[in-house]
C-alpha positions in Angstrom: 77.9 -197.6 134.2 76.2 -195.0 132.1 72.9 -193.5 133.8 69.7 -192.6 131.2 70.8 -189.1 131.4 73.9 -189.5 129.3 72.4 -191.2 127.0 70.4 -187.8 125.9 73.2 -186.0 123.8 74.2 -189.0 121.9 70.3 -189.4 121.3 70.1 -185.7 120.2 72.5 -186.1 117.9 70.9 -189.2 115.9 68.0 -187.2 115.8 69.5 -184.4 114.1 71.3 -186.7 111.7 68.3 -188.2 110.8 66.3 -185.0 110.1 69.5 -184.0 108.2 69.5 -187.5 105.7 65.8 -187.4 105.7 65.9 -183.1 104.4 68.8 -184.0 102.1 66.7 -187.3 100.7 63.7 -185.0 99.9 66.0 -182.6 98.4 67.2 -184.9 95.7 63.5 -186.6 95.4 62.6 -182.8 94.7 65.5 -182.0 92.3 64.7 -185.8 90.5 60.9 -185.1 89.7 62.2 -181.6 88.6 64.2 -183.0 85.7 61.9 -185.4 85.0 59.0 -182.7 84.3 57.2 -182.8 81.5 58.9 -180.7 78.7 56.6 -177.6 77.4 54.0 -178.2 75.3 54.9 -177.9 71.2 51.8 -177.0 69.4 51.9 -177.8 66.3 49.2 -175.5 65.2 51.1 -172.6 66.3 53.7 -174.3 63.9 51.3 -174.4 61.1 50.9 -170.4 61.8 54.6 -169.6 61.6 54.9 -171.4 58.5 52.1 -169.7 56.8 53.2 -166.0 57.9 56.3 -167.3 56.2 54.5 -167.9 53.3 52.9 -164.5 53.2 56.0 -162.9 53.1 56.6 -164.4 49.7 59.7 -165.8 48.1 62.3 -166.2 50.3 65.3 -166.4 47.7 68.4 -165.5 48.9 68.8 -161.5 48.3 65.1 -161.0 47.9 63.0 -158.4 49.9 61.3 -162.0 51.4 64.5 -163.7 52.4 65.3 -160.2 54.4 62.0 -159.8 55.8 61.9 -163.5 57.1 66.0 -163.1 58.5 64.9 -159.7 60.5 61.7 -161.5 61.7 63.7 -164.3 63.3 66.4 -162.1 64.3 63.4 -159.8 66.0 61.9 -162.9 67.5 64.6 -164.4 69.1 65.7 -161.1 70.8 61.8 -160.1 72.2 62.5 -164.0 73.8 65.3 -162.7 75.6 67.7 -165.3 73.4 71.2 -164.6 72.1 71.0 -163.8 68.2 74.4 -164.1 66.0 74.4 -163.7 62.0 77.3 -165.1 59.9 77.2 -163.3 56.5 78.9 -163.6 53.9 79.1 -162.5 49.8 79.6 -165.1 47.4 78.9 -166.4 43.8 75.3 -168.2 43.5 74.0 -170.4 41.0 71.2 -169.6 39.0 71.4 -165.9 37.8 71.8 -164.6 41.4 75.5 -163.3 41.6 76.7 -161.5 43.9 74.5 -162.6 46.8 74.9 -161.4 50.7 73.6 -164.7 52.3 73.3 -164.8 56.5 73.3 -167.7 58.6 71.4 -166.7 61.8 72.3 -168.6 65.1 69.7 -168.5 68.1 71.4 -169.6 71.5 69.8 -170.5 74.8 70.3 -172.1 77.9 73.6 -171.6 79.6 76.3 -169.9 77.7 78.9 -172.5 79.1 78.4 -176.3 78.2 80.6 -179.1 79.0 82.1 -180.8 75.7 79.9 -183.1 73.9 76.5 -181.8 75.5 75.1 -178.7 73.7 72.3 -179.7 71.1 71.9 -178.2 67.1 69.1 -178.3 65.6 69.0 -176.4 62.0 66.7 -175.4 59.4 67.1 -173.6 55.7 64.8 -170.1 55.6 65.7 -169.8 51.8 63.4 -170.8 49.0 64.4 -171.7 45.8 64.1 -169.4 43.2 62.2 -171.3 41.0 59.7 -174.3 40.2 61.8 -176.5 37.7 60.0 -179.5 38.5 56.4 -178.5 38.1 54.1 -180.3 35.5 53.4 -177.2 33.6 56.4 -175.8 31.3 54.8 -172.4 31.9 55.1 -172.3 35.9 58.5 -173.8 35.9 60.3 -169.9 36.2 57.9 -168.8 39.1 59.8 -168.7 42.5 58.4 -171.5 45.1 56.6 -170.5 47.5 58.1 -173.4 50.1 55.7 -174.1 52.2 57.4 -177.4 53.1 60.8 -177.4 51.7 61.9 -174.1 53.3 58.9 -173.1 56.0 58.2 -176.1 57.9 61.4 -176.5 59.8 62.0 -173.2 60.4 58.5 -172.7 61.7 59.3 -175.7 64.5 62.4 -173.7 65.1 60.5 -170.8 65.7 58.1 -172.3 67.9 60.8 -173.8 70.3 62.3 -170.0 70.5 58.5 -169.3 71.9 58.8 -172.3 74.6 62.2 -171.8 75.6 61.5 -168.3 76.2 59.2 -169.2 78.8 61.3 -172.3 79.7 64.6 -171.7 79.3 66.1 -175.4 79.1 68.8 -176.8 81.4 71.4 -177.5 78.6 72.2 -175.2 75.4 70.9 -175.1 72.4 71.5 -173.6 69.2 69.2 -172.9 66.7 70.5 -172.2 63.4 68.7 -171.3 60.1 70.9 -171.7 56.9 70.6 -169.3 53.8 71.2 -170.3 50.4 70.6 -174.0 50.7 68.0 -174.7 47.9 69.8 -172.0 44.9 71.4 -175.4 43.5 71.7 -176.9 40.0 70.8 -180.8 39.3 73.8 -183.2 39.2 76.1 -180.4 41.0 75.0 -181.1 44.5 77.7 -178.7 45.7 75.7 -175.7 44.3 73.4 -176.4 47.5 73.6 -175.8 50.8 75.8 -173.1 50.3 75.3 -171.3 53.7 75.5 -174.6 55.7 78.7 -175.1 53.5 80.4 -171.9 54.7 79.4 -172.3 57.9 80.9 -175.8 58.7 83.9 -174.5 56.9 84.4 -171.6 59.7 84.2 -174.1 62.9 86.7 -172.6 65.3 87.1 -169.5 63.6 86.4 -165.9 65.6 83.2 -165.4 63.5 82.2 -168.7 63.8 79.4 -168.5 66.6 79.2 -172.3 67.3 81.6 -174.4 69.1 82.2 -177.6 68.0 83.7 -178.4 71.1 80.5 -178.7 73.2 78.4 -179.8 70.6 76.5 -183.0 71.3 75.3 -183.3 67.2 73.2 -181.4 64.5 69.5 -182.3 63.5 68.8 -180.6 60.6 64.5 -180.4 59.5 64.0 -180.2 56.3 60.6 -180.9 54.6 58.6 -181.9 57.7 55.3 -181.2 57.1 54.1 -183.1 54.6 50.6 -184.1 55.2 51.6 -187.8 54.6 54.5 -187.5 56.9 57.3 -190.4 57.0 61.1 -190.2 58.1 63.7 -192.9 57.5 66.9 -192.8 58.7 68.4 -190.5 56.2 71.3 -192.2 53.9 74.4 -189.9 55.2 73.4 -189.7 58.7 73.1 -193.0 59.2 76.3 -194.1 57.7 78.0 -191.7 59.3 76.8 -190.8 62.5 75.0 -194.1 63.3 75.1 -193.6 67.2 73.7 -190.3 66.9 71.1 -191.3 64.3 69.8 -194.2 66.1 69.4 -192.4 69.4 67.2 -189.4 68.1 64.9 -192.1 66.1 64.7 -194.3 69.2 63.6 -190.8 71.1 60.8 -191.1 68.1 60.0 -194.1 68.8 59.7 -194.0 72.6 57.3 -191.0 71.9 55.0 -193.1 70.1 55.4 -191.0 67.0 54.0 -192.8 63.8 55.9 -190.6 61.1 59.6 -192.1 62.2 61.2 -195.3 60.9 64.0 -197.0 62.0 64.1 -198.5 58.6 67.0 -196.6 56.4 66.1 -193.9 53.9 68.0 -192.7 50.7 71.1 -190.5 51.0 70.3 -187.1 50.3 72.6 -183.6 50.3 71.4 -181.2 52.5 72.5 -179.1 54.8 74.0 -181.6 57.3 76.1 -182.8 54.7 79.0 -180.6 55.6 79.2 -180.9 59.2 79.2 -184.6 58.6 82.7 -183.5 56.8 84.1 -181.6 59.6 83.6 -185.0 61.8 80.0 -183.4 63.8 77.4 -185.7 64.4 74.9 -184.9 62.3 70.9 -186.0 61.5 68.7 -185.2 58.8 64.8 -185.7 59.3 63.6 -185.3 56.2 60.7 -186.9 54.0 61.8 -186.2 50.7 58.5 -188.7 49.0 57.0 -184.9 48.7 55.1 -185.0 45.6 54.8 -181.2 45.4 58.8 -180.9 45.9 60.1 -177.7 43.6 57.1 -177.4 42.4 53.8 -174.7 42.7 52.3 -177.1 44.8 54.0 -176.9 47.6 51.8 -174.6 49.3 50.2 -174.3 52.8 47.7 -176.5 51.8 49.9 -179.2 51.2 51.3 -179.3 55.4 50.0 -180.3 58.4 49.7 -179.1 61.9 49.9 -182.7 63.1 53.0 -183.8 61.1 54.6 -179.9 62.7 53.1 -181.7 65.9 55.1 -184.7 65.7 58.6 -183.5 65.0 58.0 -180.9 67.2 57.4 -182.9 70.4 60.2 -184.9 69.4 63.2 -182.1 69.1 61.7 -180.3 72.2 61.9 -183.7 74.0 65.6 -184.0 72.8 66.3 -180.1 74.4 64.5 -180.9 77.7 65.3 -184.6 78.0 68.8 -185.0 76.8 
């Protein structure tokens, strides 16, 4: 027979194993509504900022005072945030009167060091500009340098803008940010005269200079010409046929976001800078909305963009880094 007495220690130790479960159960309620915070803001007038002091710097051909000034801004930037800055340069023939050229990829890292294969996120954009207007109306203008608001300024503004969040916030899986030189010196009908930097890049994967790793790369989403007032992205032709999974997630992402300017409905095929990676077997995205009347033009100006397109893809690819 047991008397009420000896009943106390086993009592005293349910107790404790139920304050135990109950402090381990808040723990992981605590550590779930952490991940599930809401991701920092993106403004997408800040955006609209970056792109225009981009503008002000003028042409941003590859060589050009411009193109410098822009490469040591981002390179500044993203070492006042406390990020990891590499460059990848290289000299090489250029189309279009510009040989020799030094062009410089510049990779921006955060988050840990260290990922687990198949989890770090790329997102690129080209700085360049192109060095000049061959498809504008007038005959005269066609020789002026583009100014590139949106093909050249917009993507690399949202990539600038995420260095400014993740600064503040660093996120919980890595990221690299890449901005490609020389991807707009091209000729028509030779559409391996473009993207030269993104080229030369994918070409080095593994190599000691090489600042990605392939290994714990998740996939590539390239922005390219995103803030066109008008704003609408299609599944782009390549990505789609060749990395459907990865393709389809991102735009579902878009979707689930309520974001108007994304359609699941498939685009053209167009050579950019994700192009190559495709080739070296990376998953690779390209958000693009290339009906841009203003395209190589004089026209595509500041004037021509939008804060609230900026707005858009911005909320989605900083969903993608603190959501994966």
């Amino acid at each position: 027979m047991y008397s009420k007495r000896s009943f106390q220690p086993i009592r005293l130790i349910v107790l404790s194993v139920i304050l135990v479960f109950q402090t381990l159960c808040g723990s992981m309620v605590l550590a779930e509504e952490t991940a599930l915070a809401d991701p920092p803001v993106f403004r997408g007038q800040r955006a609209m900022e970056l792109l225009i002091e981009q503008c002000e710097m003028g042409p941003r051909t590859p060589g050009s005072p411009g193109n410098r000034q822009l490469r040591d801004f981002i390179i500044k930037k993203a070492r006042d945030a406390g990020l990891t800055v590499s460059t990848h340069c290289f000299e090489t023939e250029m189309p279009m009167g510009l040989s020799p050229v030094e062009l410089c990829n510049v990779v921006v890292s955060a988050g840990p060091r260290q990922s687990e294969p198949g989890t770090r996120l790329w997102l690129g954009a080209h700085y360049d500009t192109r060095p000049v207007c061959d498809l504008d109306r007038d005959p005269a203008l066609r020789d002026q340098p583009l100014t590139g608001a949106n093909d050249g300024a917009s993507g690399v503004a949202v990539l600038l803008h995420l260095m400014e969040l993740m600064a503040k916030d660093a996120p919980n899986r890595g990221v690299d940010l890449i901005f490609f030189d020389g991807e707009d010196s091209g000729t028509g009908g030779a559409p391996g005269s473009f993207c030269i930097g993104s080229q030369k890049l994918a070409g080095t994967l593994g190599d000691f200079s090489n600042p990605l790793d392939p290994v714990s790369c998740q996939g590539l989403i390239v922005l390219d010409m995103i803030g066109d007032r008008d704003l609408f992205i299609p599944m782009e032709g390549y990505s789609l046929r060749h990395a459907p999974e990865f393709t389809r997630e991102v735009f579902s992402r878009a979707l689930k976001l309520g974001l108007p300017a994304f359609s699941m409905s498939p685009g053209r095929a167009i050579f950019d800078d994700h192009v190559p990676f495709l080739q070296k077997g990376i998953p690779a995205v390209d958000l693009i909305d290339f009906d841009y009347p203003p395209w190589h033009t004089t026209g595509d100006i500041p004037q021509a963009c939008s804060a609230a397109s900026l707005q858009q893809v911005g909320k989605l690819v900083t969903n993608l880094i603190y959501r994966p």
